[in-house]
C-alpha positions, 0 to 999 in steps of 0.5 A, a space after each residue: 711826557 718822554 715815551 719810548 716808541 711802541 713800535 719799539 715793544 710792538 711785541 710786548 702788547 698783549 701778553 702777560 709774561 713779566 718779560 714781555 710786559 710794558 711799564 710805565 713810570 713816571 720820574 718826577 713828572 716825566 713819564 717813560 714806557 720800559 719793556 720788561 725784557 729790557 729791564 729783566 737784564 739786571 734783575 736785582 735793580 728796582 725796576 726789575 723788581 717791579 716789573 716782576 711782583 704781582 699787581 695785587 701786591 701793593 704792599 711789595 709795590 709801596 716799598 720800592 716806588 712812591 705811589 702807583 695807579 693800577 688803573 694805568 699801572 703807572 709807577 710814580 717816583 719823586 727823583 731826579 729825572 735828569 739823573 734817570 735819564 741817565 741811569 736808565 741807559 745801563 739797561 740799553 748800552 750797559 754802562 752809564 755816563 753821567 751828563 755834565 751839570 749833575 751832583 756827582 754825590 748826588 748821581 751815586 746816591 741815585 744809583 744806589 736807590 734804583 740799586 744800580 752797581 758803580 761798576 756800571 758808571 763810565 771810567 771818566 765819570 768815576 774819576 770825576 767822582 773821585 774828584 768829587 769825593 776828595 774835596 768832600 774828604 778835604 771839606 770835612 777836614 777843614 770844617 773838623 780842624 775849625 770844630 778842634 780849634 772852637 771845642 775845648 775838652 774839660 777833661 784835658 789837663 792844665 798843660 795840655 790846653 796851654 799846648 793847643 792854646 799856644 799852637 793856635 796862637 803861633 800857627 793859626 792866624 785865623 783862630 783869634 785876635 792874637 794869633 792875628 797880631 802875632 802873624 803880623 809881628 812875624 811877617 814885619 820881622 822877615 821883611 825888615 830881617 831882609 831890609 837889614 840883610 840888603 842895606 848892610 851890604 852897602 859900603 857906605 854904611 858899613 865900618 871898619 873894625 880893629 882889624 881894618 876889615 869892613 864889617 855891618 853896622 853896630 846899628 844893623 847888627 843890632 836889629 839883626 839880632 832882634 830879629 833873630 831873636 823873635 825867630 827863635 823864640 817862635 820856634 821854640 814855641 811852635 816846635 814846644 807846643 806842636 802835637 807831632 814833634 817829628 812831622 814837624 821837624 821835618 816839614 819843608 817850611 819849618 826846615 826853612 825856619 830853622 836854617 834861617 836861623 841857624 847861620 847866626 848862632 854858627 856864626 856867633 860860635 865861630 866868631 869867639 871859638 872858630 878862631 882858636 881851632 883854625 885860622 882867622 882867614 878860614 873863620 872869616 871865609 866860614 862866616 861870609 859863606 853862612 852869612 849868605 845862608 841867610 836869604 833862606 828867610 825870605 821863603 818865610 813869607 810862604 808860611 803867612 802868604 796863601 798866594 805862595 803857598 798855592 804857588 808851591 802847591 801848583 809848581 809840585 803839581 806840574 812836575 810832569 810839565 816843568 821835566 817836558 821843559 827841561 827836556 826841550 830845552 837840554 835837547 835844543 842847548 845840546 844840539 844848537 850849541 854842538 852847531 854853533 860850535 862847528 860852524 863857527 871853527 872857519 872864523 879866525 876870531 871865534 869865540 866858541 872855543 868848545 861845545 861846553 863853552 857853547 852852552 852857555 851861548 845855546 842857554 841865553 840864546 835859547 831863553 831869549 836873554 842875549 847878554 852879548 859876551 859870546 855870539 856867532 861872526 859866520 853867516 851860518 852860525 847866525 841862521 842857526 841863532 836864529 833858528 835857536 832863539 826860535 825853538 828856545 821860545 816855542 819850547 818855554 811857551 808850549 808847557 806854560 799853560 798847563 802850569 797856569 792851568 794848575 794854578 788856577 785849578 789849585 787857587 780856584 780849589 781852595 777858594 772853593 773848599 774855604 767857601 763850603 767850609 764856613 757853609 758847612 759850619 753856618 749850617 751847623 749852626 742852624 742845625 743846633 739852633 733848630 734843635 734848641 728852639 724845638 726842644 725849647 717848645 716841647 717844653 712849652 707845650 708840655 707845660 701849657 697841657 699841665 697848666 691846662 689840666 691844673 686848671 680844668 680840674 679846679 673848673 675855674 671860669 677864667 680858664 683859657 685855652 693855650 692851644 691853637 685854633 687848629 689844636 682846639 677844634 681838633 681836639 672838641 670834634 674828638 670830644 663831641 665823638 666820645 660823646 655820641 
């Protein structure tokens, strides 16, 4: 039992005034003793309300607590009583801060039943809350994209169902055996695309053409148009059957697939008609300059690799830590080159020939890289290199852990959201299962009454009772009723 002290109330006794009058509830087993002075301090909640209805009105009584005993008059509710425990300090301290462990969503409906107003939780609880509320709002729309994916509406026409069906085979992997397979046909082709673009770069596997000019296998060559080929086509496809053709267009990922592309057809344009509007060398510069684009395809593998795509996520969301870093480090390449660069101007042989040289001395010193090109001769530009290699790591380390924090916050998330998602749908489905088999036997027991009034209206003597033994007995004592 958890009981306020009386010497607390020592005043409250004896009186008969709602705000000097003693209560008693009882939380699910935990008993309190409130004053109603204290509770008439916000007079529209629950306990208010009962402190101040009459004890002869059972009827008031019933409809705010569960059962009351007017021998003790002890209110009896069937809540939480941790979540009580803290709402019931709105009415001593004036806000309510919620303990660690609780359901957000489940203290707020709390609340609302002893007809407390959110205003009065703690402003680190509501953004806890928030919190809560967006993974619930991210849960749903999870669980409402599966539900679109399974449910198909008759009454939409013929192109349409092959719009959403070719969407679902292109974009959601999960949603059949042949998105599955066509997810990772896509992905074996950004991987060998990439091989082909590597290798051809080796000059032993490169031939001369007529020109005398080393240029990529016929072989490769071949493949890199297969390649390219299946990348067009599924994005023509996706873009035909995407139901946001504009938001699609300009999404990060499919402008990725799209400039992965797009180097191949200027290239096949400028090769046959660069070379009548302007000179062979300057299509030949063109052509390398947008064979290079072509590394942009390997950010492909973002759309088929949850693991980078949380990455991308995690980095968007670290923003703030990622310009505290640079920050550090363009302030120390700033000062730690200027440095380098005045105390290195008494050596004769220096190699710091202005702070603009310098920085890129400050940069691999700071970053810990070292390669050697340039480096301090003097006594003092090697203390401030030191200094330098020093500062440059405390700078990278001391944002880091917040942006593993974000990644682990993020991965945590969706595993999270993923789980309550597929809960949700498993409970669904007992949902329906439960109403199919209730429905099922409502019909069954109104068929078994029909037959058993069939049967007792032809006083058969083989009729045979499909009630239970509970049913029966139940209905023979009405009957032996009916009869005295």
């Amino acid at each position: 039992m958890w009981t306020l002290p009386r010497t607390r109330f020592a005043h409250c006794n004896g009186s008969s005034s709602s705000d000097e009058r003693e209560v008693a509830v009882n939380i699910g087993g935990v008993r309190l003793v409130l004053c109603g002075e204290l509770l008439n301090r916000y007079p529209e909640s629950r306990l208010a309300e009962l402190v101040n209805c009459s004890p002869r009105s059972f009827d008031v009584i019933s409809s705010l607590c569960d059962d009351y005993d007017p021998g003790k008059r002890e209110f009896y509710f069937d809540r939480d009583p941790d979540s009580f425990k803290c709402i019931v300090e709105v009415y001593y301290f004036g806000e309510i801060h919620m303990k660690r462990g609780i359901c957000p969503i489940c203290f707020i409906k709390e609340m609302e039943f002893w007809k407390i107003d959110l205003s009065y939780l703690d402003e680190c609880c509501k953004s806890n809350l928030n919190e809560k509320e967006e993974e619930l709002a991210e849960i749903a729309d999870k669980v409402k994209m599966i539900l679109d994916d399974l449910y198909c509406d008759p009454d939409v026409s013929r192109n349409e169902r092959w719009q959403k069906f070719t969407w679902k085979l292109m974009e959601k992997p999960d949603s059949s055996l042949p998105a599955r397979v066509i997810a990772i046909v896509s992905f074996l082709f950004i991987l060998v695309s990439s091989f082909v673009m590597c290798i051809g770069t080796i000059p032993d596997l490169q031939v001369e053409d007529s020109e005398g000019n080393r240029v990529e296998h016929p072989t490769l060559d071949a493949i890199e148009t297969a390649c390219i080929g299946w990348f067009t086509v599924e994005y023509v496809l996706r873009l035909a059957s995407s139901p946001n053709k504009l938001r699609f267009a300009l999404s990060f990922m499919n402008i990725i697939d799209f400039m992965a592309i797009l180097p191949f057809y200027v290239v096949l344009i400028l090769t046959y008609l660069g070379t009548a509007m302007m000179e062979l060398a300057n299509v030949q510069q063109a052509v390398q300059a947008l064979r290079i684009m072509r590394i942009a395809r390997i950010f492909k593998l973002a759309r088929h690799s949850s693991g980078l795509q949380t990455l991308t996520y995690a980095l968007k969301s670290s923003f703030k830590e990622l310009g505290l870093l640079l920050m550090y480090m363009g302030v120390g390449i700033f000062v730690f080159s200027a440095l380098g660069y005045t105390m290195e101007q008494s050596h004769p042989e220096t190699l710091f020939r202005s702070i603009p040289q310098s920085f890129w001395w400050a940069i691999i010193t700071m970053t810990t890289v070292g390669y050697g090109d340039i480096y301090p001769k003097t006594t003092l530009g090697r203390c401030n290199a030191a200094i330098s290699f020093l500062c440059g790591v405390i700078a990278i380390a001391l944002p880091i852990h917040p942006i593993i924090n974000n990644f682990v916050i993020y991965y945590n998330k969706q595993k999270v959201l993923e789980t309550a998602a597929k809960h949700e749908l498993e409970l669904m489905e007992l949902r329906s299962l439960e109403l199919a088999m209730k429905s099922t036997s409502r019909r069954r027991d109104a068929s078994g009454r029909a037959w058993e009034g069939a049967m007792r209206a032809s006083r058969s003597d083989t009729f045979i009772s499909l009630l239970s033994g509970p049913q029966r007995s139940e209905r023979e004592a009405v009957k032996k009723r009916s009869l005295s």
